[in-house]
N, C-alpha and C positions, 0 to 999 in steps of 0.2 A: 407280281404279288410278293415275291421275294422280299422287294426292296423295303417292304413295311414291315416283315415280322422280326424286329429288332425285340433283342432280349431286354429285361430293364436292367440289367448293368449295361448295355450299352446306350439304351435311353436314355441311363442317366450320366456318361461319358459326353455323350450328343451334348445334352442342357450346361454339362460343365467346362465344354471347348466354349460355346455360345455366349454366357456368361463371360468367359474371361475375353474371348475378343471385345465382346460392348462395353467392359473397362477399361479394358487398353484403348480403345476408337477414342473412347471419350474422353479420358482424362491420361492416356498417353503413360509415362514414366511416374505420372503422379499417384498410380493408384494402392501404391507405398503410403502415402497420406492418409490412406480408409478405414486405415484400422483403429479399433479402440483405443482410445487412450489409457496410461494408466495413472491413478492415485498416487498422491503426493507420498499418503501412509504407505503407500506399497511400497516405495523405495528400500533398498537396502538399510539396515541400522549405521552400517559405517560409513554411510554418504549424510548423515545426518550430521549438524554443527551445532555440539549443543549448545554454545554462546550465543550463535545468532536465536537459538531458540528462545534463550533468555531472554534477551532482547526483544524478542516478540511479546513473549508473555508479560513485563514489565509495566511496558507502553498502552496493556490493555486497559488498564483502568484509567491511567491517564487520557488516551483516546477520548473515555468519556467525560471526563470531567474537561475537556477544553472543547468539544462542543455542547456542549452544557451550560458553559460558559460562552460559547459564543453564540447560541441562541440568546442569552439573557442579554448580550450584549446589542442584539438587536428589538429590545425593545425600548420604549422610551424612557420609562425610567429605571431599567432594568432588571427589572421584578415580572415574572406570569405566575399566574394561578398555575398550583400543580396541577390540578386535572387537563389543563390546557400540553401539559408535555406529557401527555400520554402517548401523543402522537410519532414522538419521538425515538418510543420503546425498542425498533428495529433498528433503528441507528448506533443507537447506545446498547445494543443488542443485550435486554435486559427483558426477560419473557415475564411471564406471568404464570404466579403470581406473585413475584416478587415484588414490592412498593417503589414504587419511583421514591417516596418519601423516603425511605430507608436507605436505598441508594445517596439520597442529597446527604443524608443524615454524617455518613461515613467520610466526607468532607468538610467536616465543620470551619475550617480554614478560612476552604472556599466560599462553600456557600451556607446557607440562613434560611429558616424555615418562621414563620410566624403567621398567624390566623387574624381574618380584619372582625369588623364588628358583627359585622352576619356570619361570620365562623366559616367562610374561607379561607384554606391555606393556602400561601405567597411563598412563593422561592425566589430569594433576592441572589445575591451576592455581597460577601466581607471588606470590609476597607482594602483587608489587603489582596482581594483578589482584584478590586478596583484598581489597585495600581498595577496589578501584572498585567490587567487589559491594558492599560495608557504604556506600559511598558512595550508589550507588544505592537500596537500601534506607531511607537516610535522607531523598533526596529525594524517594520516591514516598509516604513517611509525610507529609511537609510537603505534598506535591501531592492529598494523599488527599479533602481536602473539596473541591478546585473540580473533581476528578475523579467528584466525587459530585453536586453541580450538574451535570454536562456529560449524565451517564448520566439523571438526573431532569430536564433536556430531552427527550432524547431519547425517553423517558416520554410527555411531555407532548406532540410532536410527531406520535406514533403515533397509529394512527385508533383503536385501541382502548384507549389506555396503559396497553401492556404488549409486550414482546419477551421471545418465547423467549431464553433464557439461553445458548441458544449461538452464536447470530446475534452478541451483544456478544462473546461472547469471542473471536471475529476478528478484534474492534477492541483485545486489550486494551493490547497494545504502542503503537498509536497513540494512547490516550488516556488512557496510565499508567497502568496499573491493576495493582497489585500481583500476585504469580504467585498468590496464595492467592483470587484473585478471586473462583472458584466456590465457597469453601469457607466462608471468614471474612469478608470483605471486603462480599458483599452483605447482612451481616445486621449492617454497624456502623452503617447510617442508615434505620432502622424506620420516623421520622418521615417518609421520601422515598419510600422503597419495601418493597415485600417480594417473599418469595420462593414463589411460589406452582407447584401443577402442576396439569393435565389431567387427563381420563380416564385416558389413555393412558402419565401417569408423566412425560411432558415437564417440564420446571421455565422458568418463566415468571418476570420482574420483572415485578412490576405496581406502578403509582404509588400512592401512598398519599396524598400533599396537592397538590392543587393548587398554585401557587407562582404570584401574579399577579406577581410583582417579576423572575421567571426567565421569562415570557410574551414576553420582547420583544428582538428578530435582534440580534445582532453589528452586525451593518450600521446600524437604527434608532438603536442607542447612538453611532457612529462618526459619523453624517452627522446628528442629530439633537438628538445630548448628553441624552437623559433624564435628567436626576436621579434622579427621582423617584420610580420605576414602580409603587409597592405598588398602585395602582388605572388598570393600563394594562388594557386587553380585544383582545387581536389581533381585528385584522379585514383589510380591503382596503389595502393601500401602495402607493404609487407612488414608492421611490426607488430610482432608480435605481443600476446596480451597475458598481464601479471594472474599467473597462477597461484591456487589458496585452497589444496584438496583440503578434508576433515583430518585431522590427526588417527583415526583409526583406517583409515582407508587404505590397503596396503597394496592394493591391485594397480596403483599408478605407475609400479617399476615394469609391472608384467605389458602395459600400453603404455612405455615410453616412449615407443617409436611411433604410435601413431599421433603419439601426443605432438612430439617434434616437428611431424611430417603437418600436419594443422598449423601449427604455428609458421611453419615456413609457408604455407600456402598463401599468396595473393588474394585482395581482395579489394573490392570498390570503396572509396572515402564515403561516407553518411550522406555527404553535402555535392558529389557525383551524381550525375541524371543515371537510374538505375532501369531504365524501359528497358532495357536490353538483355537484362539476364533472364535465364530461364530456373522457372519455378523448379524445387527439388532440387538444381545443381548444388554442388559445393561452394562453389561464390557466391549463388544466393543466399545460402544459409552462413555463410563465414560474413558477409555482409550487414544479415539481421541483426549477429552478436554485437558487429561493429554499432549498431544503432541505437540498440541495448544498453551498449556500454556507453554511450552516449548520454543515452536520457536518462539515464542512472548517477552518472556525472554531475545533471543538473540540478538535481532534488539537493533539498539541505542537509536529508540526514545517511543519501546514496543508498536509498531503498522506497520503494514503491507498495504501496498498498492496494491489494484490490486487484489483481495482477489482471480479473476478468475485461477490466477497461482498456487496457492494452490490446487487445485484441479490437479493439475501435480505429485503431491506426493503421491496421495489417494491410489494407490498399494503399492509403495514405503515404506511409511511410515502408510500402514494398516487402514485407514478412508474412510468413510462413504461417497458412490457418492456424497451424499446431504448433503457435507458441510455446504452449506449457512444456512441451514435448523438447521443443530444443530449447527451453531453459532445465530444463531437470539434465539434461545430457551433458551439460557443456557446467557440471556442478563444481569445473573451479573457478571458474567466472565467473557464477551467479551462483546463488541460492536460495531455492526456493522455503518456503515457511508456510505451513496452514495451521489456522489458532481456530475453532471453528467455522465461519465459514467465509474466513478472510484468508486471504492469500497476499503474502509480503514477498517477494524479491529482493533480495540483497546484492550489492556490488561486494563481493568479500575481499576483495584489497582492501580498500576504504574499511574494514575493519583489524582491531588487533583484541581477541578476546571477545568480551561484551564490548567494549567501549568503541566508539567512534574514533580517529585518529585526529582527527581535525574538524574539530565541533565550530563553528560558527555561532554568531548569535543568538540564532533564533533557535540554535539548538539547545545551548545553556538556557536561556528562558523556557525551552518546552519543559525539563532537568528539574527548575524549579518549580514547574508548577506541579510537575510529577512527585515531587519531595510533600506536597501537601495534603495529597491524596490516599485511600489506604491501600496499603500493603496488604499482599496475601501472606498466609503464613503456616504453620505446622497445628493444629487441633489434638487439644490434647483435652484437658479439663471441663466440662460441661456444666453450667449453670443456669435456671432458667428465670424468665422475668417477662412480665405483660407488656406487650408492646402498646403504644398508646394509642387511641383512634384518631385518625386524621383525616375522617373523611375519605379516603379514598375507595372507600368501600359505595359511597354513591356516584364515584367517577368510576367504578367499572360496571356501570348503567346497573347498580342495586344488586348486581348481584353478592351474595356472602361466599367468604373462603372462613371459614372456620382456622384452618389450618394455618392460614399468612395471617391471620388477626393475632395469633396467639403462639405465633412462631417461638423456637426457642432459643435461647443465644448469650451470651457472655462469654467470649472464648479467653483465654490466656491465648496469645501469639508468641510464640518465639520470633527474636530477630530474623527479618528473609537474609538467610545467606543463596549464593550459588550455587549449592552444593546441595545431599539429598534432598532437603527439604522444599527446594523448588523444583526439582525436579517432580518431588510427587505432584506440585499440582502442576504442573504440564499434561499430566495425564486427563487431567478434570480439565472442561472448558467452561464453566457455567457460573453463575455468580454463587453455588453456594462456597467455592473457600474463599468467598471476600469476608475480609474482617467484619465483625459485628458493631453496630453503632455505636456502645459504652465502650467495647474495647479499642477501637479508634479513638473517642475522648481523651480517654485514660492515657494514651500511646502518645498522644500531642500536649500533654501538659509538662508544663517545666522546660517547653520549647521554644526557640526563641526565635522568630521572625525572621531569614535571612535575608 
């Protein structure tokens, strides 16, 4: 009888030895992995880069207005009915009740609003956004082969070489990849890859040639100079990788030595068969970064968006469930970004400031199209005016908003500098400090076409 009359402090000692054995059994050295994560916001303020934050917030409005533009571009004659991009709203992450039509409005460049005979509104596109489509069209035909190198890494770096087909087309904006991607596009380099499926009807790329000359990092060519590589063999590296703390971050002298001791550390080439290592080690995780730094490499503008997609590779290409986790640690290598509920990764070498170091084409055309879109700004002066009906009040299925009918608006903008004034709206994520439609007008006249 003894043996059962356990006090409950030791009952509950009993359940908390038992517990931790069925962790360890289970998941071993990994149950370091279990714990919470934490928020991007929780980060320290001096881990924060306020340029790359700029950079985020900039590209927002843009974002929308180049797939806005590439919706219209896939229709036939490049006009829908606005009620018809209602559908859109989460994308262009543009809630309600804000007006899709309002939103177009503040683009006048871009795009064109007009009503047909039965008093539907039409959202077209401007001559001259027609040519920034034909524009772009030309440079992702000129980008199409090292866009095809990049995808046939990415091949070669997988444990299996091969990626479901729709894991890439997550990436296709960031790594040029024409809109006919899934259709025409994966079947112009036979020699590279193909396009295979499953049981199950899924559709797979899978590698077709090995490529010992494509075998070897961004990084090995940068700090090493190969010529040469047709007879390179990944294996074990140790070079180490370009450092880029925040300028307020003072705590980097106090872990300099661990900082060191990392970068001397070994670790496996991307394009190495990685079965081998075990999950949690130190060359698992020094291997991810390698991979990281990799596919960060290959994007146009050496940042990723979306950061949750990457976590679609973690078998694929061998990393660590808790991505976010060892990108937010390793914050002079990467940097992470969240604008509401988007998340951007940055390569921060590849930057100096805001700007990009080495813009490519299609980055100067994303630049311009971003030039014609509105600006946010500082809210000073307040004026009001009847907004006009466009219908759109019987595309949110009849319901009335009082409020978005008769919203209020004429702002003066000060120019966006970098400085306080963008700052504040970093703090806001939402379309209200988007410029107002007349003061966008007003903003683009006396401007001249570049």
């Amino acid at each position: 009888m003894k043996l059962y009359s356990l006090s409950v402090d030791g009952f509950s000692q009993m359940s908390l030895v038992r517990r931790t054995w069925l962790v360890e059994s289970l998941f071993g050295n990994q149950s370091r992995f279990m714990t919470t994560s934490k928020r991007v916001q929780d980060r320290s303020k001096t881990k924060r880069v306020h340029d790359l934050e700029i950079v985020t917030e900039k590209w927002k409005i843009a974002f929308k207005a180049l797939l806005l533009m590439e919706v219209l571009k896939q229709e036939p004659e490049m006009v829908i009915p606005v009620r018809s991009l209602q559908q859109y709203r989460r994308q262009i992450n543009l809630p309600k009740p804000h007006k899709v039509s309002d939103f177009i409005r503040k683009s006048p460049k871009l795009f064109e609003l007009y009503k047909d005979r039965k008093g539907v509104l039409w959202c077209g596109m401007t001559k001259r956004a027609e040519d920034l489509v034909e524009e772009e069209e030309r440079l992702i035909k000129e980008h199409e082969d090292k866009a095809a190198e990049h995808v046939t890494r990415l091949l070669m770096m997988s444990i299996n070489k091969r990626l479901a087909l729709d894991k890439i087309s997550h990436f296709r904006r960031d790594f040029g990849l024409p809109i006919d991607f899934r259709t025409n596009w994966v079947h112009k380099y036979p020699q590279n890859f193909k396009l295979v499926k499953d049981g199950e009807g899924a559709q797979f790329l899978e590698l077709v040639d090995w490529n010992p000359a494509w075998a070897i990092t961004e990084l090995e060519k940068k700090v090493m100079g190969i010529t040469d590589p047709s007879d390179h063999t990944p294996g074990m590296l140790s070079l180490p990788f370009p450092l880029k703390f925040p300028p307020d971050y003072k705590k980097v002298y106090r872990y300099g030595g661990k900082i060191a001791h990392f970068q001397k550390r070994s670790y496996l080439s991307p394009y190495a068969d990685a079965r081998g290592l075990e999950a949690g080690s130190p060359e698992f995780d020094k291997r991810a970064i390698a991979v990281m730094h990799e596919l960060l490499s290959f994007t146009i503008e050496k940042r990723l968006v979306t950061t949750d997609h990457l976590t679609h590779f973690r078998r694929e290409f061998v990393m660590p469930q808790k991505l976010m986790r060892l990108l937010l640690k390793h914050f002079g290598i990467f940097y992470v970004s969240e604008r509401g509920k988007r998340f951007s990764v940055f390569l921060t070498e590849a930057y100096e400031g805001t700007e990009l170091k080495e813009k490519g084409p299609l980055v100067l055309w994303k630049e311009k199209v971003q030039s014609f879109t509105g600006y946010r700004g500082k809210r000073k002066n307040f004026e009001c005016f009847d907004d006009e009906s466009d219908m759109e009040e019987e595309e949110d299925n009849g319901s009335v908003r009082s409020n978005s009918e008769n919203e209020s608006s004429c702002l003066e903008v000060e120019e966006e500098e970098c400085g306080s004034d963008l700052e504040e709206s970093l703090v806001a994520d939402n379309a209200e400090n988007e410029m107002e439609i007349e003061e966008v007008c007003n903003a683009y006249k006396d401007k001249e076409y570049i």
